[in-house]
TORZA-163273 format. One record per residue (C-alpha): x negated, y negated, z; residue in three letters; residue number from 1. Coordinates in steps of 0.02 Angstrom, whole numbers. Layout:
<recs>
[rec [X, Y, Z], "Ala", NUM]
...
</recs>
This chain:
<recs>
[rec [-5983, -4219, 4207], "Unk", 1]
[rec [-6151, -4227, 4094], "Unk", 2]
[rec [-6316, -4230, 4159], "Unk", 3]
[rec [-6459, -4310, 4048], "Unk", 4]
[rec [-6645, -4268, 4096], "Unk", 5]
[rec [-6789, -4348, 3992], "Unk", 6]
[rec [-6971, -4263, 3938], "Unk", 7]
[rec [-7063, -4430, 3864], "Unk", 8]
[rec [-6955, -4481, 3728], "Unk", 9]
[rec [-6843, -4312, 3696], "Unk", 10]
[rec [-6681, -4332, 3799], "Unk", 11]
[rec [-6585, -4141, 3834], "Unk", 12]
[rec [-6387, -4154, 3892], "Unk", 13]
[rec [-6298, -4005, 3982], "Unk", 14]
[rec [-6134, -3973, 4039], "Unk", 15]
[rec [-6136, -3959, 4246], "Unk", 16]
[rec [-6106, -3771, 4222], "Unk", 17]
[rec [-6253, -3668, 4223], "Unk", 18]
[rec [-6312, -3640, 4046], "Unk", 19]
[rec [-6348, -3476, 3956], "Unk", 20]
[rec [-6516, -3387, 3981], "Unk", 21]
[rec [-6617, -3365, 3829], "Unk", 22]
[rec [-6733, -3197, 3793], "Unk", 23]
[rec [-6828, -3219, 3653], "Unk", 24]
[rec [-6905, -3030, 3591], "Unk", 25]
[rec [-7045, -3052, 3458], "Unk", 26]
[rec [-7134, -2919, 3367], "Unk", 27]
[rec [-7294, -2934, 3254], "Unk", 28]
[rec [-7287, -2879, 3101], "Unk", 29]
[rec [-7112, -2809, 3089], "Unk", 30]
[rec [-7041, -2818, 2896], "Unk", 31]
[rec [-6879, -2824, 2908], "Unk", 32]
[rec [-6813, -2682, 2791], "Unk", 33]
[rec [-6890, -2566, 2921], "Unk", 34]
[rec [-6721, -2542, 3028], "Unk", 35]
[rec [-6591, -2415, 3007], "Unk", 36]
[rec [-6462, -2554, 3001], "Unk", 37]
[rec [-6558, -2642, 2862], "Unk", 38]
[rec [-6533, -2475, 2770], "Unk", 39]
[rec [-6721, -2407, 2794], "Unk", 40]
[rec [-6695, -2206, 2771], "Unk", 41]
[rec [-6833, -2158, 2854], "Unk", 42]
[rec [-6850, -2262, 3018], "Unk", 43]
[rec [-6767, -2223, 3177], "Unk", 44]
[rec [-6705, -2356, 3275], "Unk", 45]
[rec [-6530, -2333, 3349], "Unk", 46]
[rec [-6544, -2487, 3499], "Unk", 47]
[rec [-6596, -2620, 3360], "Unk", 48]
[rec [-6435, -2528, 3260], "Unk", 49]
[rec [-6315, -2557, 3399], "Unk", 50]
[rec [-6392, -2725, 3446], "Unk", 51]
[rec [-6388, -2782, 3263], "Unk", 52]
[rec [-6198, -2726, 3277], "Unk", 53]
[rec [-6165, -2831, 3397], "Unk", 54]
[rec [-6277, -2983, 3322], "Unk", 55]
[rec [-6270, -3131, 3205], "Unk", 56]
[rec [-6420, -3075, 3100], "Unk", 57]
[rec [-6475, -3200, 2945], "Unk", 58]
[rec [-6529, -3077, 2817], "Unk", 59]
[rec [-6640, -3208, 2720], "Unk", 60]
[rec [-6733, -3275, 2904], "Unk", 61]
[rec [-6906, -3319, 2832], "Unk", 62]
[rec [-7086, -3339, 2898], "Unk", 63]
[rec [-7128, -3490, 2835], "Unk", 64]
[rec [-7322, -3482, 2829], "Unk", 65]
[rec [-7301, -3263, 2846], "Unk", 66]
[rec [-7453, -3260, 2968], "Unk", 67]
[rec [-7458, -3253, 3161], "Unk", 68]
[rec [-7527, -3391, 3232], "Unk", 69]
[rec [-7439, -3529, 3143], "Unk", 70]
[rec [-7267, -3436, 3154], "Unk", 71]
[rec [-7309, -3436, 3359], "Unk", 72]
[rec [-7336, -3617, 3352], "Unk", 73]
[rec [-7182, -3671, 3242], "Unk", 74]
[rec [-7060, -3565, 3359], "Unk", 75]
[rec [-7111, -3666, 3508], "Unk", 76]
[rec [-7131, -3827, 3420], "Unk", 77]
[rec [-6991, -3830, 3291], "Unk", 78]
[rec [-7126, -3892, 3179], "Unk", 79]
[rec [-7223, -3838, 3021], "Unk", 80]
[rec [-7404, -3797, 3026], "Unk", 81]
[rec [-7458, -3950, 2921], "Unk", 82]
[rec [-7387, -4054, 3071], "Unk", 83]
[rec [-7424, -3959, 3201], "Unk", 84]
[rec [-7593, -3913, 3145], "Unk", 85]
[rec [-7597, -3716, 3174], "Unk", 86]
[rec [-7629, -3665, 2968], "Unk", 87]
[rec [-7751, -3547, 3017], "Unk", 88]
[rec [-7752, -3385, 3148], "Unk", 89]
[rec [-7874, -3440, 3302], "Unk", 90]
[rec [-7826, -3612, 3321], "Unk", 91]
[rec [-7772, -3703, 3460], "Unk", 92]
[rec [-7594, -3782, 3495], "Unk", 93]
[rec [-7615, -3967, 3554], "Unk", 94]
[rec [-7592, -3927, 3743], "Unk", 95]
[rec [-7477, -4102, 3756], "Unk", 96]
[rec [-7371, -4029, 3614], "Unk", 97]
[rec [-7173, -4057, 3652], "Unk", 98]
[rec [-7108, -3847, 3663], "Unk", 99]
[rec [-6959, -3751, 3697], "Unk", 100]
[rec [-7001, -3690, 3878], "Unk", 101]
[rec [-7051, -3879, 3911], "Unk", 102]
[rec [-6883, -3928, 3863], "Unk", 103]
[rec [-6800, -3802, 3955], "Unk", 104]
[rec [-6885, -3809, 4103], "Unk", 105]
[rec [-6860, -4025, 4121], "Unk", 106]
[rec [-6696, -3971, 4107], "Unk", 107]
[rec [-6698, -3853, 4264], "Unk", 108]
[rec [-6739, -3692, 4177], "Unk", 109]
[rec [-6841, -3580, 4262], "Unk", 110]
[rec [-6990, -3507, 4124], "Unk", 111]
[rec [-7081, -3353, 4074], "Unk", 112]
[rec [-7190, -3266, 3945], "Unk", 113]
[rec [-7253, -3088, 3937], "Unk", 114]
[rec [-7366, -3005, 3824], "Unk", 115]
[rec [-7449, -3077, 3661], "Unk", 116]
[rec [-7505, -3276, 3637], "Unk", 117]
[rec [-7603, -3305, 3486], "Unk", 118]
[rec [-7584, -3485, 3490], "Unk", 119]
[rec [-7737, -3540, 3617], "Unk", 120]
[rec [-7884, -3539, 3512], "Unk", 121]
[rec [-8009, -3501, 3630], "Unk", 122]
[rec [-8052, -3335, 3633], "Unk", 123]
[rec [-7937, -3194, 3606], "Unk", 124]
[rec [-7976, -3090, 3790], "Unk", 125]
[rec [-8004, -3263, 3890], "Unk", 126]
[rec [-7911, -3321, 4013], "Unk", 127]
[rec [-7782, -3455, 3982], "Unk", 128]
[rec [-7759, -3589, 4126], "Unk", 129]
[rec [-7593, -3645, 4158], "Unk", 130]
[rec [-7615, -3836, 4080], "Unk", 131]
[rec [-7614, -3717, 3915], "Unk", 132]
[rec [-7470, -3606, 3970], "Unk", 133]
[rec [-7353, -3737, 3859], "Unk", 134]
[rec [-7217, -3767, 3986], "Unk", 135]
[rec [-7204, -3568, 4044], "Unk", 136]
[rec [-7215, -3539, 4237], "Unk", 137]
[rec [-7209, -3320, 4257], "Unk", 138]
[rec [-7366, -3273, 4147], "Unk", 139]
[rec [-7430, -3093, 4113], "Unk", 140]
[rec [-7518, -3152, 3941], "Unk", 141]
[rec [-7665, -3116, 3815], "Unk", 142]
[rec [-7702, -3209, 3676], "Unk", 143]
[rec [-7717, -3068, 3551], "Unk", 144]
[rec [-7764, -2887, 3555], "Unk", 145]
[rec [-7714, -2729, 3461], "Unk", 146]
[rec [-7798, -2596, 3574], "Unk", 147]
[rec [-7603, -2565, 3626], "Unk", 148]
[rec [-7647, -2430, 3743], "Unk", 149]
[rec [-7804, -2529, 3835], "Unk", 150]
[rec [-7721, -2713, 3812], "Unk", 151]
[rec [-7770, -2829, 3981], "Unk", 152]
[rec [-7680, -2971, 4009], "Unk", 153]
[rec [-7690, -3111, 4136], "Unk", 154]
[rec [-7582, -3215, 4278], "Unk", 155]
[rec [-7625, -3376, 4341], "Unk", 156]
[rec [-7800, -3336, 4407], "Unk", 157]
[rec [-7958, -3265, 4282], "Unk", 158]
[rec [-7927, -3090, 4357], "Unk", 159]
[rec [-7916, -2978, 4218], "Unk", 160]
[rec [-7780, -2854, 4240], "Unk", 161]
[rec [-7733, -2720, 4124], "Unk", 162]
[rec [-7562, -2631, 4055], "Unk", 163]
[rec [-7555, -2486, 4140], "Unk", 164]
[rec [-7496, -2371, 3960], "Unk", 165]
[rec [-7427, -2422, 3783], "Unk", 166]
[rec [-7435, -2621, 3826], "Unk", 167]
[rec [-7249, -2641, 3726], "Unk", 168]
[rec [-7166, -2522, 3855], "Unk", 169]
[rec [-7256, -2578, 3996], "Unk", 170]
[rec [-7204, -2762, 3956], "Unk", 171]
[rec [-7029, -2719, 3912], "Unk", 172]
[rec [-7026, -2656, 4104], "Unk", 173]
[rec [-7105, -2802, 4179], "Unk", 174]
[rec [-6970, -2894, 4098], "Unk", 175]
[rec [-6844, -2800, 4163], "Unk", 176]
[rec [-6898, -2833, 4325], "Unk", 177]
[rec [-6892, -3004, 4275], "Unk", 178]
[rec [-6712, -3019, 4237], "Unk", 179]
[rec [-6681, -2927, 4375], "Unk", 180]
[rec [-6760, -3053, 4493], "Unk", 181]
[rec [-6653, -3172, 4446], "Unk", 182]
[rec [-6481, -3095, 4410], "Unk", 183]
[rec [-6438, -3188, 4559], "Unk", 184]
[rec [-6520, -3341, 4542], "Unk", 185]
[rec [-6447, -3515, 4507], "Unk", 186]
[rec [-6545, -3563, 4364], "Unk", 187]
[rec [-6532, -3516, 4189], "Unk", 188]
[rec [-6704, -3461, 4107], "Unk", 189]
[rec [-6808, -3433, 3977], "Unk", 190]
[rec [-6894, -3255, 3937], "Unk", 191]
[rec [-7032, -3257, 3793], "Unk", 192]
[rec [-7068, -3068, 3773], "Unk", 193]
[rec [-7210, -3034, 3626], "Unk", 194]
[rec [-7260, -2877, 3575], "Unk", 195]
[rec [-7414, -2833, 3476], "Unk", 196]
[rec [-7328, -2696, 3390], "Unk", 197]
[rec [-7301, -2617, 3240], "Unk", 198]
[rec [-7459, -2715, 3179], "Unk", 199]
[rec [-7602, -2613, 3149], "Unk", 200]
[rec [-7672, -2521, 3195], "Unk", 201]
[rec [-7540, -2384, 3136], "Unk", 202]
[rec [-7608, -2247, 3217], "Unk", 203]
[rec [-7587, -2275, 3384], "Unk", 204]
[rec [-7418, -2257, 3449], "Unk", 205]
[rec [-7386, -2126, 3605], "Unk", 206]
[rec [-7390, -1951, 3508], "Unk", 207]
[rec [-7217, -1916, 3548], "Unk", 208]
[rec [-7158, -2062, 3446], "Unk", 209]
[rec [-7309, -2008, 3292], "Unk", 210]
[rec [-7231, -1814, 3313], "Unk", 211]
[rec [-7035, -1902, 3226], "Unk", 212]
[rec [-7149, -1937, 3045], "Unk", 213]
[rec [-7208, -1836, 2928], "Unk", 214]
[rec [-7295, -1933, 2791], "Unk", 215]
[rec [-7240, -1813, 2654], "Unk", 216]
[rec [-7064, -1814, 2693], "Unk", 217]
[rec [-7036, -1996, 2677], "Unk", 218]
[rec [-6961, -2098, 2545], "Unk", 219]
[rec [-7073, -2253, 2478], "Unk", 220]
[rec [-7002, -2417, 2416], "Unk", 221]
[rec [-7016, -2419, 2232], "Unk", 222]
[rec [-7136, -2552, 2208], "Unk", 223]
[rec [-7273, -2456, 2300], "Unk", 224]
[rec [-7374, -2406, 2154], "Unk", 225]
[rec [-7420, -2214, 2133], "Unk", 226]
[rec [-7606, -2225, 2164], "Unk", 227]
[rec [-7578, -2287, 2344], "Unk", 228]
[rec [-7452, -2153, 2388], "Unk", 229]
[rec [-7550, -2050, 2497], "Unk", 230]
[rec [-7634, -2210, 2586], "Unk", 231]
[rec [-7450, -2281, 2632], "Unk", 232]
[rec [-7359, -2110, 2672], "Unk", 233]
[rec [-7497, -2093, 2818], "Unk", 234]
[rec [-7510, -2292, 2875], "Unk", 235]
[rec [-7322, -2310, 2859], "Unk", 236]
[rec [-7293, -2140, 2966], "Unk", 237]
[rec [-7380, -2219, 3105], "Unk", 238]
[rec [-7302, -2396, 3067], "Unk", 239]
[rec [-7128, -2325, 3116], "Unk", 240]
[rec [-7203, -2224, 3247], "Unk", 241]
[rec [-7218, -2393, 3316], "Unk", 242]
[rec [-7045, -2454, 3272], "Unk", 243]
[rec [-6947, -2313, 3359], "Unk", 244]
[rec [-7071, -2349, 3513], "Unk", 245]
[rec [-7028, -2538, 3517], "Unk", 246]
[rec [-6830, -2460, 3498], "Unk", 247]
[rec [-6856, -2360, 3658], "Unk", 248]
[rec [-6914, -2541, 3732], "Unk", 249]
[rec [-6774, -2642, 3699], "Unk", 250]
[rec [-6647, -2529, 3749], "Unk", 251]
[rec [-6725, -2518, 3908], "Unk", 252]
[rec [-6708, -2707, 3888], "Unk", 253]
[rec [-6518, -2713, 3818], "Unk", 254]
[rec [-6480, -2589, 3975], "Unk", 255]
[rec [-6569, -2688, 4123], "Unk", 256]
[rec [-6466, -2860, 4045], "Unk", 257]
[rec [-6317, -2758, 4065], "Unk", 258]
[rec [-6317, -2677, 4225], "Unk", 259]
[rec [-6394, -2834, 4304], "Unk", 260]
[rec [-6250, -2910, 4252], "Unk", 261]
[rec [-6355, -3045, 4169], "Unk", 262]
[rec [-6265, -2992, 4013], "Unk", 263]
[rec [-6103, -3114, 3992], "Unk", 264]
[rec [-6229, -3271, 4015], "Unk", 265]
[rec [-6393, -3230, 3902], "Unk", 266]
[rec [-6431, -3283, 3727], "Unk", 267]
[rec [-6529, -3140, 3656], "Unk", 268]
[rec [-6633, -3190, 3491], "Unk", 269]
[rec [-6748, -3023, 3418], "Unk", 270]
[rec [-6881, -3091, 3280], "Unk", 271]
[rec [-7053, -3071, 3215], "Unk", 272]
[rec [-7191, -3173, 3149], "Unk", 273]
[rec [-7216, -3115, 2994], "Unk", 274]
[rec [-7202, -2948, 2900], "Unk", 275]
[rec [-7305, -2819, 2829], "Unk", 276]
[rec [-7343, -2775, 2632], "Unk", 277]
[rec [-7372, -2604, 2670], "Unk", 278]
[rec [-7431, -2540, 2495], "Unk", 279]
[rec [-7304, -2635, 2400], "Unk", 280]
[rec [-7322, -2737, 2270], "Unk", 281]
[rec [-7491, -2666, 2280], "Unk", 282]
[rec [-7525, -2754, 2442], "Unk", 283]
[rec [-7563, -2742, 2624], "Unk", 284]
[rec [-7509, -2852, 2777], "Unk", 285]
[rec [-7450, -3038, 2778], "Unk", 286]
[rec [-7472, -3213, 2690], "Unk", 287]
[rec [-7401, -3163, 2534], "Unk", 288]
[rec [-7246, -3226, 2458], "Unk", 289]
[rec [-7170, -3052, 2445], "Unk", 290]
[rec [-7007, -3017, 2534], "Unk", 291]
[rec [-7087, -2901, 2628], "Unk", 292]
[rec [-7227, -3008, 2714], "Unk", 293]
[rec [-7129, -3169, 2698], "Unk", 294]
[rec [-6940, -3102, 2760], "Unk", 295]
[rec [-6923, -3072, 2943], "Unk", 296]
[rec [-6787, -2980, 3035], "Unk", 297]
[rec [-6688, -3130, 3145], "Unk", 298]
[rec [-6550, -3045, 3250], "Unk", 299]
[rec [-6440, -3180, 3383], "Unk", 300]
[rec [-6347, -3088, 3517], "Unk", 301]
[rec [-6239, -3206, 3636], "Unk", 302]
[rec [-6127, -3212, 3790], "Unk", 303]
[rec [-5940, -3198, 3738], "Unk", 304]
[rec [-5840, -3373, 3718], "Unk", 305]
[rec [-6014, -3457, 3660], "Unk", 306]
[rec [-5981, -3405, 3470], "Unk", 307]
[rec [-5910, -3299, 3335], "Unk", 308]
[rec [-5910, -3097, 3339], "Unk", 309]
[rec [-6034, -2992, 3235], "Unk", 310]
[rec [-6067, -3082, 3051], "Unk", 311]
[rec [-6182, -3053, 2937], "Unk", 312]
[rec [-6271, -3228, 2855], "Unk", 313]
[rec [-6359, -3263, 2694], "Unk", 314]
[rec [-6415, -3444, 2711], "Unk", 315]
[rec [-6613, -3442, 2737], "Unk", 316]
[rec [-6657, -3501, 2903], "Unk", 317]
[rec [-6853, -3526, 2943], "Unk", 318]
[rec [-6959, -3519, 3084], "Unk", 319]
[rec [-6947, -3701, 3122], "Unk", 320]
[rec [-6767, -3703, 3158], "Unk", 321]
[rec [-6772, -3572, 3304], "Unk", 322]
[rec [-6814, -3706, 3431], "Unk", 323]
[rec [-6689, -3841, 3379], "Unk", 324]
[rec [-6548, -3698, 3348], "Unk", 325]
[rec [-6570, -3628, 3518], "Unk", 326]
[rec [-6569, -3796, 3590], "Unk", 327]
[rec [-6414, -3817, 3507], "Unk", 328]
[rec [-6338, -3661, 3583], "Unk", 329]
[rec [-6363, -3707, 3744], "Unk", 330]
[rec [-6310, -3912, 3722], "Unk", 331]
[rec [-6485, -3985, 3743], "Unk", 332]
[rec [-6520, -4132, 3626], "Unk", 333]
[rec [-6668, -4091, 3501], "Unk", 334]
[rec [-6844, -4184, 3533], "Unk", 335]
[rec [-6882, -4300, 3382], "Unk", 336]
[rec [-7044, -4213, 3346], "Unk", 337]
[rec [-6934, -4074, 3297], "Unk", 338]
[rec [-6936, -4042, 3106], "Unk", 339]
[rec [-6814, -3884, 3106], "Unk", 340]
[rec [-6629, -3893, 3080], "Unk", 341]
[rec [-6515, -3828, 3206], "Unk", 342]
[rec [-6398, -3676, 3145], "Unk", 343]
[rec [-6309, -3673, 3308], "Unk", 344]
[rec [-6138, -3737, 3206], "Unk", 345]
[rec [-6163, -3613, 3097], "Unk", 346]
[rec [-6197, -3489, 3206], "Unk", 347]
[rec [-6028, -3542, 3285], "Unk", 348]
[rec [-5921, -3526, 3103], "Unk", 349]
[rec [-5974, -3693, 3059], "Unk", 350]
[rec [-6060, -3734, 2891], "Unk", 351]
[rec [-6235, -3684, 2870], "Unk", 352]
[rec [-6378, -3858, 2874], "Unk", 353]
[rec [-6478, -3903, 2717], "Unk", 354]
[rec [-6455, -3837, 2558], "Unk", 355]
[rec [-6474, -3664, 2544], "Unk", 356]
[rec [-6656, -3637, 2537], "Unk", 357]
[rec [-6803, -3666, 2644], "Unk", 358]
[rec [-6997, -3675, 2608], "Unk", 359]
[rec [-7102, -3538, 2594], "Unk", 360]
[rec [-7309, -3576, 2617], "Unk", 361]
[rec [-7499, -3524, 2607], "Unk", 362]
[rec [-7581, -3670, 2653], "Unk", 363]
[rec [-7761, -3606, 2654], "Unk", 364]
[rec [-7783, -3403, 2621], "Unk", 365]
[rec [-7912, -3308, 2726], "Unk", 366]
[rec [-7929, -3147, 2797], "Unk", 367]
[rec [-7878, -3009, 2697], "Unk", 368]
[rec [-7787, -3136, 2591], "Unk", 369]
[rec [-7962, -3227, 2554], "Unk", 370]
[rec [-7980, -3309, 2362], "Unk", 371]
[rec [-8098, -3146, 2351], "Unk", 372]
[rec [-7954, -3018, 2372], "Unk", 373]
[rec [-7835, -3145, 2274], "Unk", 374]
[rec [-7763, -3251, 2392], "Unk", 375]
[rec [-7724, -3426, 2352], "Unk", 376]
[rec [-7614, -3589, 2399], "Unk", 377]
[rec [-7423, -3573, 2372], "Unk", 378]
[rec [-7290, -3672, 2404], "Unk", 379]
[rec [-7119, -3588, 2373], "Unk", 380]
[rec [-6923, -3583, 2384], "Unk", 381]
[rec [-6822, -3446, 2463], "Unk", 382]
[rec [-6642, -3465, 2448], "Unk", 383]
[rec [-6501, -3351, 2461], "Unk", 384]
[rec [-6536, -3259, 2291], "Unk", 385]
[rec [-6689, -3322, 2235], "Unk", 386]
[rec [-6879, -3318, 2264], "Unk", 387]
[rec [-6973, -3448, 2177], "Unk", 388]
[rec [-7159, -3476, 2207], "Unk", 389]
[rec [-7303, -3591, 2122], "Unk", 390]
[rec [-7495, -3600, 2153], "Unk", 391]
[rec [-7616, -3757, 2135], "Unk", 392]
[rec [-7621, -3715, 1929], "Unk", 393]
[rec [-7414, -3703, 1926], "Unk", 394]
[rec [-7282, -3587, 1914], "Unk", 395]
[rec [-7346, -3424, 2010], "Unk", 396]
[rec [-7174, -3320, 2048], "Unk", 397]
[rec [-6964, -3318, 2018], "Unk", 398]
[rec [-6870, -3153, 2080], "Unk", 399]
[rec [-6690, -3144, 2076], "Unk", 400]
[rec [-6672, -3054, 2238], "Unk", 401]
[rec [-6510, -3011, 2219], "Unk", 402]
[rec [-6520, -2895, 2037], "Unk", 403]
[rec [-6704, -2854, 2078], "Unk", 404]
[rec [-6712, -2836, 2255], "Unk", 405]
[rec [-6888, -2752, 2261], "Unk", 406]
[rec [-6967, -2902, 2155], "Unk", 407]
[rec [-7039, -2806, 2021], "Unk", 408]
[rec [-6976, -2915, 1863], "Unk", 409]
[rec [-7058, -3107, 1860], "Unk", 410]
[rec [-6951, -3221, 1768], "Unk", 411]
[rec [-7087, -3341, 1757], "Unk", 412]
[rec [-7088, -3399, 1578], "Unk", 413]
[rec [-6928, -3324, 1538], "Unk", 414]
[rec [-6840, -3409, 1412], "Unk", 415]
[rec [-6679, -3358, 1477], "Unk", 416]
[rec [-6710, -3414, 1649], "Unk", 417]
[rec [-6805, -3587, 1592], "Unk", 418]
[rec [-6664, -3679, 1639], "Unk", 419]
[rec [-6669, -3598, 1819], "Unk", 420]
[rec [-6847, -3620, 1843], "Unk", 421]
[rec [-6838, -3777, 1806], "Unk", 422]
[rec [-6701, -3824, 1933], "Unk", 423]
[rec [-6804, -3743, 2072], "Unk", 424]
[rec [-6947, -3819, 2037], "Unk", 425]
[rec [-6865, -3983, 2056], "Unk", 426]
[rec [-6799, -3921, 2223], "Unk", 427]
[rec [-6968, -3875, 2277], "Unk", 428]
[rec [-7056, -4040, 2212], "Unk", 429]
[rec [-6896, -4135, 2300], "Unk", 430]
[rec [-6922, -4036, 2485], "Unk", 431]
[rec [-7109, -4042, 2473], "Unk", 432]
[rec [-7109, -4229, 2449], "Unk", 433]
[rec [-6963, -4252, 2591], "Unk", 434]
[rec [-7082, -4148, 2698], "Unk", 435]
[rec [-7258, -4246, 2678], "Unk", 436]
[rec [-7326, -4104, 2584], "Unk", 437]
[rec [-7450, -4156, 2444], "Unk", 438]
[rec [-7485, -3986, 2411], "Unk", 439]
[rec [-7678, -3995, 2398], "Unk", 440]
[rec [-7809, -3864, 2408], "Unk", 441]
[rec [-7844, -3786, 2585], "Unk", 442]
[rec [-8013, -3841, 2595], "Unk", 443]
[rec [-7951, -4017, 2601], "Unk", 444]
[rec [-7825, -3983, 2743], "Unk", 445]
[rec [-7981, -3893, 2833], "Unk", 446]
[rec [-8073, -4043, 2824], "Unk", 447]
[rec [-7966, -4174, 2867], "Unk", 448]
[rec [-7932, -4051, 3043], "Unk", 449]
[rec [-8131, -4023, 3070], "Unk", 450]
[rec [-8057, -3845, 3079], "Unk", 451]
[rec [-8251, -3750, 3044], "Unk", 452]
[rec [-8219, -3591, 2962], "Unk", 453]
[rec [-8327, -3446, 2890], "Unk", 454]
[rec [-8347, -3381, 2718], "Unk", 455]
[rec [-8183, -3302, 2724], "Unk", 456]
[rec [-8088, -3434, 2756], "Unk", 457]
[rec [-8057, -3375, 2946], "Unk", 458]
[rec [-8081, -3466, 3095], "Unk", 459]
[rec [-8229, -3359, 3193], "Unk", 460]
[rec [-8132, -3249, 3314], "Unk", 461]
[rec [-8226, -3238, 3496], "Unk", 462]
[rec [-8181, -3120, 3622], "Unk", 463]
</recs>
């Protein structure tokens, strides 16, 4: 027998068995070559190993705008940032916005998020009242900090409380107790756990986790240029310092699911919101079209009989399609506002949605990717073996991923490859025009919001 509830106009059917839980674990800033799994030599990180092992993990997952507040907003809203609004860091999601846990939780899931927001927009150490929680009921939340060993957070009232350690562990525990509160119970949830980790500031991980790296004895990615050797030996020490923290985490996290016994019934999805340059290409952090800000890991782990065994898949997916493709896991119809396609077939053995390449975008550069530090507008493709990128004057980027996987040779202009440039452009034109996307300068997309911004191009950040 089928059950139908309805939220406004989106209409979710379940079968009368209780439905999976869904965790969703999301890191900031995590590139996703930085895993012993994806064959990183220096990192250590044998939970994410053995979870990836037991994982459907899309090896081309993209960020579609590679920056964190507007990958926040399209994970919860299945949307991109043109429609949903959130282009810029600092901005505020519409508070009436149609979201996962709003979804889930019409449909009799129980709801809760721990650790970092980023998608409130009004002040990054305020307190958040619940008609802005978007549809999550357990809150222990901050907007956005990166002091990870002094990080507050709040509940449901304004009193400030305050992680008592290394915020990433300390929230990995709270979510443990979490699951374990409801091993038991008779409703399926939702678990949103965000760390702020490995962003920077590198330094900072607990020294025990800094003492496993020695900058000298680690081996860069070749498109780090020479002169910045030293600089990313040191940051990217203290990056993984991070990483093997955040492994610690979640397998305290795989091991509470287990002996709980929560297990068997829990859909288990590990991403990030963008990743980090880290000296290559020349470059540092996100909203480049780079594989390594633009690519993000995207590991599904769930209960047995709900889908295929360990696999390996190279059809892009974007950030988008996580809220339509869990939805789809679980048997919930997907809300109309929803612009994502739903992988949940293919997740299942079925063939893979769309065709074989999703959009890539900078809609309006600031920060450290301000027009003064080159940054600029892009709209690109990333398909299974092919980058291909243009700015507002044209053709910008094309990498053939596959025989130049560190992106050091641009095709652009290549006669031999005119006849491939040519076809993904038309692709891109094709999408971009399916999507509502006129492709204009930023400014103009500023304006039309009323967004005000500072010379940089950022939205002023208040405390």
């Amino acid at each position: 027998m089928l059950g139908c509830l309805i939220l406004g106009f989106v209409s979710v059917t379940f079968a009368a068995d209780k439905q999976p839980n869904i965790i969703v674990v999301l890191a900031d800033q995590w590139r996703p070559q930085a895993f012993g799994f994806a064959g990183d030599p220096n990192v250590k990180t044998p939970n994410f190993d053995r979870l990836a092992g037991q994982s459907i993990r899309f090896v081309n997952a993209v960020a579609g705008m590679p920056v964190c507040s507007p990958t926040r907003a399209s994970l919860l809203t299945g949307q991109r940032p043109l429609t949903h609004g959130i282009f810029l860091n600092d901005l505020p999601l519409d508070p009436q916005a149609v979201t996962l846990p709003k979804v889930l939780k019409n449909a009799g899931y129980d709801t809760g998020a721990i650790g970092k927001w980023h998608i409130d927009g009004h002040g990054r150490t305020s307190f958040i009242p619940r008609e802005r929680h978007q549809g999550f009921d357990y809150w222990k939340v901050l907007e956005c900090t990166h002091n990870y060993n002094e990080s507050p957070y709040f509940g449901d009232d304004p009193e400030k409380h305050v992680w008592s350690g290394y915020d990433a562990l300390d929230q990995t525990r709270d979510a443990c107790d979490y699951l374990r509160a409801r091993a038991k119970a008779a409703k399926p949830f939702l678990l949103w756990l965000a760390w702020g980790p490995p962003h920077d500031p590198y330094l900072t991980a607990p020294q025990k986790y800094r003492a496993m790296y020695e900058p000298m004895k680690l081996t860069l990615r070749p498109n780090v240029p020479a002169a910045m050797e030293m600089e990313v030996r040191k940051n990217l020490a203290g990056y993984y310092a991070h990483c093997t923290a955040l492994d610690d985490a979640i397998g305290e996290l795989l091991a509470t699911l287990k002996e709980s016994g929560l297990d068997d019934n829990t859909i288990l999805v590990f991403s990030a919101d963008h990743g980090d340059m880290l000296g290559s290409q020349g470059l540092w952090k996100k909203q480049k079209p780079f594989d390594e800000s633009v690519r993000v890991p995207m590991l599904f782990r769930w209960p047995k009989g709900l889908g295929e065994a360990a696999k390996s898949i190279e059809t892009p997916i974007n950030s988008e399609d996580i809220m339509p493709t869990l939805l789809g896991l679980v048997g919930a119809s997907v809300p109309k506002t929803v612009e994502g396609l739903d992988y949940s077939t293919c997740l299942r053995g079925g063939p893979p949605p769309g065709d074989d390449a999703t959009v890539i975008t900078c809609v309006a550069p600031f920060g450290e990717f301000e027009r003064l530090k080159g940054g600029k507008e892009y709209r690109g493709l990333r398909t299974t073996r092919y980058t291909y990128v243009r700015d507002l004057a044209g053709p910008w980027l094309l990498f053939d991923d596959e025989t130049d996987p560190y992106q050091q040779h641009n095709l652009i202009g290549d006669p031999a490859h005119a006849s491939l440039q040519a076809r993904l452009d038309e692709q891109l034109q094709r999408k971009l025009k399916a999507n509502g996307d006129a492709f204009l300068p930023g400014d103009d997309y500023i304006k039309q919001h009323g967004y005000k911004v500072n010379a940089h191009g950022t939205m002023p950040i208040t405390q």
